[in-house]
N, C-alpha and C positions, 0 to 999 in steps of 0.2 A: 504494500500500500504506500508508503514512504517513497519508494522510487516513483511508483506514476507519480506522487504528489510533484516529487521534484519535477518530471517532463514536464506536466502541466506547467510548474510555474517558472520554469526556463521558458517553455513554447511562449507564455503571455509576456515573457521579456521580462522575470523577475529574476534577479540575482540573489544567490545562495551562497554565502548566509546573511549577506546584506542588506537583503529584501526581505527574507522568508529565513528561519533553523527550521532545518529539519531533524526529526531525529527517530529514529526507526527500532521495530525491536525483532529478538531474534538473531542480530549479529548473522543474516544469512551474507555468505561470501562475495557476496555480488556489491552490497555496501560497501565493501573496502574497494571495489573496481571501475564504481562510476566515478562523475568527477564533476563536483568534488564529491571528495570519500563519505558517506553518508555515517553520521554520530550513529551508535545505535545502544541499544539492552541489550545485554548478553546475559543466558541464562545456562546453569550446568546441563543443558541435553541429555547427554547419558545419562548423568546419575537423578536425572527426572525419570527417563525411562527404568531406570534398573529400581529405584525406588517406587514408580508406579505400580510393577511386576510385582514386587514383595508383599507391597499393599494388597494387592489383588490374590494373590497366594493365602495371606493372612486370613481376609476375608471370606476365601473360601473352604479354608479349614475351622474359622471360629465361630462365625459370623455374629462378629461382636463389632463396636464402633471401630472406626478405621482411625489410627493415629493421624496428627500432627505432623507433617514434615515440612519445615522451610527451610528454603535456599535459595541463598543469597546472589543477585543477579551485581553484575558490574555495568556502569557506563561506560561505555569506550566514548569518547569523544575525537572527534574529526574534523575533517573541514565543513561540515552541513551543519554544523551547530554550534 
């Protein structure tokens, strides 16, 4: 979503980050490859997935409330923000 935002506002002649921050989440690869490099959220993937799995394992051997788990995302910052 973050990259169309930026085409759109390059296409209408706005400058990034002058005009518009952008900042995106997900840290997918392609944000570090436009230009400028797009800010974004980065979150631990794996250990989301490997910790969802558990969860779900849990759940299906106890079926009692499902734990708490947070983790903690980082900002990368770049040139779009």
């Amino acid at each position: 979503v973050a990259l169309g935002i930026m085409r759109a506002a390059i296409e209408d002649g706005l400058r990034i980050p002058d005009d518009l921050a952008i900042i995106g989440y997900d840290n997918l690869e392609i944000g570090s490859l436009v230009d400028p490099p797009l800010s974004t959220v980065s979150q631990p993937i794996e250990q989301l997935g490997r910790d969802s799995f558990a969860l779900a394992l849990d759940l299906l051997k106890d079926f009692r409330d499902p734990a708490t788990i947070i983790h903690q995302p980082e900002l990368m910052i770049r040139a779009s923000g």
